[in-house]
C-alpha positions as CSV (number, residue, x, y, z in Angstrom):
1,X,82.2,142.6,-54.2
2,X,79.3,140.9,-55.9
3,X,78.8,137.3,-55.7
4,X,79.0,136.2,-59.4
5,X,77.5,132.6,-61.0
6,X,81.3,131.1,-60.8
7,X,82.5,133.0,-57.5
8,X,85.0,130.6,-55.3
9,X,85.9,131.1,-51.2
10,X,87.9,129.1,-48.6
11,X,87.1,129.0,-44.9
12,X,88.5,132.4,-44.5
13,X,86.8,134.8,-47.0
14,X,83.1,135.3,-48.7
15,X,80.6,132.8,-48.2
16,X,83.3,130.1,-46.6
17,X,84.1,132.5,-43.8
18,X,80.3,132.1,-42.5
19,X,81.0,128.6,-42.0
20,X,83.8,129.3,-39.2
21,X,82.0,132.1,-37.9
22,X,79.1,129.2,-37.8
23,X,81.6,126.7,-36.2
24,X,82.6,129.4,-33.4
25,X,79.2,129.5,-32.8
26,X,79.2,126.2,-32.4
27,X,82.2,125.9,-30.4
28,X,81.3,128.6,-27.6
29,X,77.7,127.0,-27.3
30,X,79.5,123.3,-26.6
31,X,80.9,125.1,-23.5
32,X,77.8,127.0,-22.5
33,X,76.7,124.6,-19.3
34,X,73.4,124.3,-20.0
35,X,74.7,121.7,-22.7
36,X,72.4,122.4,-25.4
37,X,74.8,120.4,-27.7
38,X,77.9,118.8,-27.6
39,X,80.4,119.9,-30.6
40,X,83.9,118.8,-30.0
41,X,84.8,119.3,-33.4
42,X,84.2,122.9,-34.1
43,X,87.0,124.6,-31.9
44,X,90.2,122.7,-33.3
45,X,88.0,123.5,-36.6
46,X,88.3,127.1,-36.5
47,X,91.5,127.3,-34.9
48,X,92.9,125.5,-38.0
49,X,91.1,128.0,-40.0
50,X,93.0,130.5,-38.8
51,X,91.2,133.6,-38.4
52,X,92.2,135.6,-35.1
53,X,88.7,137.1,-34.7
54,X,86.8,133.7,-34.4
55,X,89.8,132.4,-32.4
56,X,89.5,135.0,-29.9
57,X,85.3,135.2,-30.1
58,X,85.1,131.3,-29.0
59,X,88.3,132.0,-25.9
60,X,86.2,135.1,-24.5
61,X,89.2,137.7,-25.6
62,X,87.2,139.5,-27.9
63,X,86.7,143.5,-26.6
64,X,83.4,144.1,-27.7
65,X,83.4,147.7,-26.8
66,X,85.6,148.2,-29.5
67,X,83.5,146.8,-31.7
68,X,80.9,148.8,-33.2
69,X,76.8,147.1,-32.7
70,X,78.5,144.0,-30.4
71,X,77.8,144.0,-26.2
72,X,77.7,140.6,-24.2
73,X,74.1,140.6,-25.3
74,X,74.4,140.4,-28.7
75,X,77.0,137.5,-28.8
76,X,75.2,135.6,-25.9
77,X,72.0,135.9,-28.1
78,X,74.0,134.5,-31.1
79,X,74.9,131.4,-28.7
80,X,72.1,131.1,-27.8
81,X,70.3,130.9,-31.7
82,X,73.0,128.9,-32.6
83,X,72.5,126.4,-30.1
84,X,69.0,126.0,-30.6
85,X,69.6,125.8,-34.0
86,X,72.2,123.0,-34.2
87,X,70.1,120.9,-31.6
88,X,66.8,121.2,-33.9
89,X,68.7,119.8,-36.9
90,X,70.8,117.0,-34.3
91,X,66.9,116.1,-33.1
92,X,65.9,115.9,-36.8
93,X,68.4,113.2,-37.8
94,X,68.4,111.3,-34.4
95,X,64.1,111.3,-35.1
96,X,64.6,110.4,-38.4
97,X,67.3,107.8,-38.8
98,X,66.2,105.6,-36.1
99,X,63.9,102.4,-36.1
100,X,61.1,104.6,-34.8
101,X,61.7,107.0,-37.4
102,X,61.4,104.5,-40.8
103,X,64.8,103.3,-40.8
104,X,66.5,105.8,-42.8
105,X,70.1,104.7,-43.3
106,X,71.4,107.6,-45.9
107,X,72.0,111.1,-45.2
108,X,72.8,114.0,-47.2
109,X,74.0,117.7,-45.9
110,X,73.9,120.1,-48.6
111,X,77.1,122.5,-48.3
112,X,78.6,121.1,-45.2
113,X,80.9,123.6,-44.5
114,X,82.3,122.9,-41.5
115,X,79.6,120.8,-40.2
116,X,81.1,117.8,-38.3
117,X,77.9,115.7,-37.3
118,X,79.1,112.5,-39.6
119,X,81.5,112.7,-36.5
120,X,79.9,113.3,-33.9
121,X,76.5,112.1,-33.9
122,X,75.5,108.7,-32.9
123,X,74.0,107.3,-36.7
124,X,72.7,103.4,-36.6
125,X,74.8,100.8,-38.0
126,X,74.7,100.7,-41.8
127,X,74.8,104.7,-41.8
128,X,75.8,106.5,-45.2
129,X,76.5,110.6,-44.6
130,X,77.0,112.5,-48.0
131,X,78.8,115.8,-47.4
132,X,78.6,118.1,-50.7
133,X,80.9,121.5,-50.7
134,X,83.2,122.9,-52.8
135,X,86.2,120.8,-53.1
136,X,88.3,123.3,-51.5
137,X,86.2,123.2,-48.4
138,X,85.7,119.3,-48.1
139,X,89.4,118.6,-48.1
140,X,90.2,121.4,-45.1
141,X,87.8,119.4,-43.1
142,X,89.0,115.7,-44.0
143,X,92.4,116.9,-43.4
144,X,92.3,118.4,-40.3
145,X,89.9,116.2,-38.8
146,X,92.2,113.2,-39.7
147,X,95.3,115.5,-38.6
148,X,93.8,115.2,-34.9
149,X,92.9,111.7,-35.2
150,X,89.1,112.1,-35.2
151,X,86.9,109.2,-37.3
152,X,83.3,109.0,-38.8
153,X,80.8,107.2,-36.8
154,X,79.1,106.5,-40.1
155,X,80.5,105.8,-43.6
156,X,81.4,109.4,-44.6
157,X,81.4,109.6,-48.1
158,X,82.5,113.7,-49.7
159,X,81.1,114.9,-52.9
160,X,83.3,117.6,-53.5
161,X,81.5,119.7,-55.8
162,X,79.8,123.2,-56.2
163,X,76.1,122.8,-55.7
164,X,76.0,125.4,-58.8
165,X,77.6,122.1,-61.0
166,X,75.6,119.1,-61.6
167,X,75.4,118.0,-57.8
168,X,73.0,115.1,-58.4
169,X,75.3,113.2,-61.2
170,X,78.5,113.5,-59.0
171,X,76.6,112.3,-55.4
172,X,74.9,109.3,-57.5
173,X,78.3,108.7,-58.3
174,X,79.5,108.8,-55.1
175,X,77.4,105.9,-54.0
176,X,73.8,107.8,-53.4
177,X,71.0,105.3,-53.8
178,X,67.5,107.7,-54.7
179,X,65.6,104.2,-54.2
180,X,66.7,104.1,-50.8
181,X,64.7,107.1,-48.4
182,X,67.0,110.0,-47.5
183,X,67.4,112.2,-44.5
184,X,68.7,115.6,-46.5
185,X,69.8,118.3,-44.7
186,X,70.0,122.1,-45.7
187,X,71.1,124.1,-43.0
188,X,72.2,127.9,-43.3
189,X,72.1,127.3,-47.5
190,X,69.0,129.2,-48.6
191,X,70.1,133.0,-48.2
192,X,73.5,132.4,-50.2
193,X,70.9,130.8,-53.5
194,X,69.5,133.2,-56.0
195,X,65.9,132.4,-55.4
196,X,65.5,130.1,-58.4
197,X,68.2,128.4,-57.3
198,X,66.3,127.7,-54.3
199,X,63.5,126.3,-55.9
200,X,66.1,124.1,-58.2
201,X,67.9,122.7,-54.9
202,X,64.4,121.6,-53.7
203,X,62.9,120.2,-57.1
204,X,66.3,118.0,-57.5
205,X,65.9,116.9,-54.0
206,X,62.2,115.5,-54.6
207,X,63.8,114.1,-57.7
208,X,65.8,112.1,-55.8
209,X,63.7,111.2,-52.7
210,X,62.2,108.3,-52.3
211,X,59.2,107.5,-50.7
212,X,59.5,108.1,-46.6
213,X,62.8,110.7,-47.6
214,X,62.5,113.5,-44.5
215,X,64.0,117.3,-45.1
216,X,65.1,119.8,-43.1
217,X,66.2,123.8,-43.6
218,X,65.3,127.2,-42.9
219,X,63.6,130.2,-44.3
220,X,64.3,133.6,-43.4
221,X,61.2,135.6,-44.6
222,X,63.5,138.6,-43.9
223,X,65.4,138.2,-47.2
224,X,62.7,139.7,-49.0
225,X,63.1,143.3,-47.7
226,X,67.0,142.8,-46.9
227,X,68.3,146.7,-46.2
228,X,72.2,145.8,-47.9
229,X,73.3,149.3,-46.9
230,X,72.2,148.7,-43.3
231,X,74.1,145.4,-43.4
232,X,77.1,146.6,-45.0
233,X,77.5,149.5,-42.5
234,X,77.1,146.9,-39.8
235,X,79.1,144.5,-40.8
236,X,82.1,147.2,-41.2
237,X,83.1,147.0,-38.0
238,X,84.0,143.5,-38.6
239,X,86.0,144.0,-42.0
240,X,88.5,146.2,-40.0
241,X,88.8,143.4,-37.6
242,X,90.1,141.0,-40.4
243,X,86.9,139.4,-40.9
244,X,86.8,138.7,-44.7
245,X,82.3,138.8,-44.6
246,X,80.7,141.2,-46.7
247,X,77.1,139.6,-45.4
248,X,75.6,142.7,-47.7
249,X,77.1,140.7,-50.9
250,X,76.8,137.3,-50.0
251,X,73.0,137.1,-49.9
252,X,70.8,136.9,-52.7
253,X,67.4,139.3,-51.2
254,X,64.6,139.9,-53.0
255,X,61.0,138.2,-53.3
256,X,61.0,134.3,-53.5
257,X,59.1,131.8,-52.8
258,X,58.0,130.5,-49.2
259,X,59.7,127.3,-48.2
260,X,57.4,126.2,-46.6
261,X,54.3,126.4,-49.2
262,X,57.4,125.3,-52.2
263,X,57.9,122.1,-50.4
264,X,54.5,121.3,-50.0
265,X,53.4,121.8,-53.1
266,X,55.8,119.2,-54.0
267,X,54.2,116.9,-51.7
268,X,56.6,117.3,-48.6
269,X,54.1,117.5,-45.6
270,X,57.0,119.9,-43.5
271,X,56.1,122.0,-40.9
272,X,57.8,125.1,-39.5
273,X,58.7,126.4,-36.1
274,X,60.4,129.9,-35.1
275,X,63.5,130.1,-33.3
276,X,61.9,132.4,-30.8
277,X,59.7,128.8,-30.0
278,X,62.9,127.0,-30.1
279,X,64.2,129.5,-27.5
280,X,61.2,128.7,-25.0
281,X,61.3,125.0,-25.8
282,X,64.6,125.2,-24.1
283,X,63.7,127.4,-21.5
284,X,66.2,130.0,-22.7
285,X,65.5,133.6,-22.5
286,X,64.7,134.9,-25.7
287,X,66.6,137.6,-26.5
288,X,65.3,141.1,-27.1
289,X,64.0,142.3,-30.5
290,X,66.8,144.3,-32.5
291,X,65.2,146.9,-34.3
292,X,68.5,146.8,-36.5
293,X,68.3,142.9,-37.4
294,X,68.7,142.8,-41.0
295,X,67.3,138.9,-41.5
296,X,64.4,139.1,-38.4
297,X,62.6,135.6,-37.0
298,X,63.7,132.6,-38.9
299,X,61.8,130.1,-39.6
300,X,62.7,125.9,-38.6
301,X,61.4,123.7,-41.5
302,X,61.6,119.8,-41.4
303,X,59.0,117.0,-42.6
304,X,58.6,114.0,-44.7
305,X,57.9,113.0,-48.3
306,X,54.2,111.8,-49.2
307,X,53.8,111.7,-53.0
């Protein structure tokens, strides 16, 4: 199905099911013992989702060679990427939000999902994390979280509302100071945006950055010649596994603009690094091309506000 202007998900189905699939991802890399990053939150996460595929994909029960396009290679490679990419955005804040890095004090994650780093990471006193999500979304979390007796180790503050909805009116509301410089955070958001909603994510956040405000996201230059039929016949393996992600009608493809040259033409001086250079920085084996990867190299984007 079609994503429409109004559409709505949990953590189970459409957009929301990425998250846990995300948070698995998490959750499997937090054991890996190289110790790329330290997640504690993402396993009791997705078990409270509920979903038996991710449940079995972080305990090692899954048998891939029932499942069409997945070997050991494949989900060790998504592991992998997924620990290399929660440990450049961890690096960002811990960069950033430090004495050394201007003494940023408010954060901001854009459709948190199931991100838990207002738990886990170690923010300087005086910390303020915004999470925005859909309300549906932000009270799973809060709940659960609380259920197992886990606590913010900054002030957490939810903004439970659709970043479709007048986002920047309900986080001022929330306590969000745009005087103050901001560490914003857009992780795994851009595919899911029609591509002017893109560019309207990133005008409001300049609108509300103050001088020394830092970013951070992603672009996937891939979007732009997105094959859905090739996605949708890969991703059917998945559907018959109970796996609610249609990844074919989730995305928005098509031309739109570069992230990179967007942001800095609104006077963010960001730079960009590919996860395969995130692999090496690491010194994890980067995993072989797939002829068959729908999205390709994706590109690592983070920087600071000069204008």
């Amino acid at each position: 199905m079609s994503r429409a202007h109004d559409d709505e998900w949990d953590l189970a189905s459409s957009v929301g099911a990425t998250a846990t699939m995300v948070a698995a991802g998490r959750a499997m890399a937090t054991k890996d013992p190289r110790g790329l990053i330290h997640d504690p939150f993402a396993e009791p996460l997705v078990r409270a989702v509920g979903v038996d595929f991710f449940t079995k994909m972080m305990d090692g029960d899954l048998d891939l060679d029932a499942i069409e396009n997945a070997s050991q290679v494949r989900m060790q490679a998504m592991v992998d990427g997924m620990a290399v990419r929660t440990k450049y955005f961890d690096d960002y804040f811990a960069q950033n939000m430090g004495a050394t890095g201007g003494g940023i004090r408010q954060a901001v994650i854009l459709a948190s999902g199931l991100d838990s780093r207002a738990y886990r990471l170690p923010w300087p006193d005086g910390t303020v994390v915004y999470e925005i999500d859909q309300p549906r979304v932000i009270e799973f979390k809060t709940s659960t979280l609380t259920g197992i007796g886990a606590e913010p180790t900054a002030t957490r503050r939810t903004v439970p509302i659709d970043l479709r909805a007048d986002w920047p009116a309900a986080l001022r509301a929330a306590g969000f100071d745009p005087a103050a410089p901001t560490a914003w955070l857009a992780e795994g958001l851009l595919i899911y945006l029609p591509p002017e909603a893109q560019d309207r994510l990133f005008d409001n956040i300049t609108a509300l950055s103050a001088p020394g405000s830092t970013i951070a996201t992603e672009f996937v230059p891939g979007i732009v010649d997105f094959d859905a039929d090739k996605v949708r016949e890969m991703s059917g393996s998945f559907r018959e596994h109970g796996v609610d992600i249609d990844m074919a009608s989730l995305v928005y493809a098509g031309e739109r603009n570069h992230v990179l040259d967007y942001l800095r033409s609104k006077k963010w001086d960001v730079d960009g690094t590919t996860r395969t250079e995130l692999f090496r920085r690491q010194g994890i084996e980067v995993p072989p091309p797939q002829n068959d990867d729908p999205l390709g190299e994706i590109i690592f984007i983070s920087g600071r506000l000069t204008g």
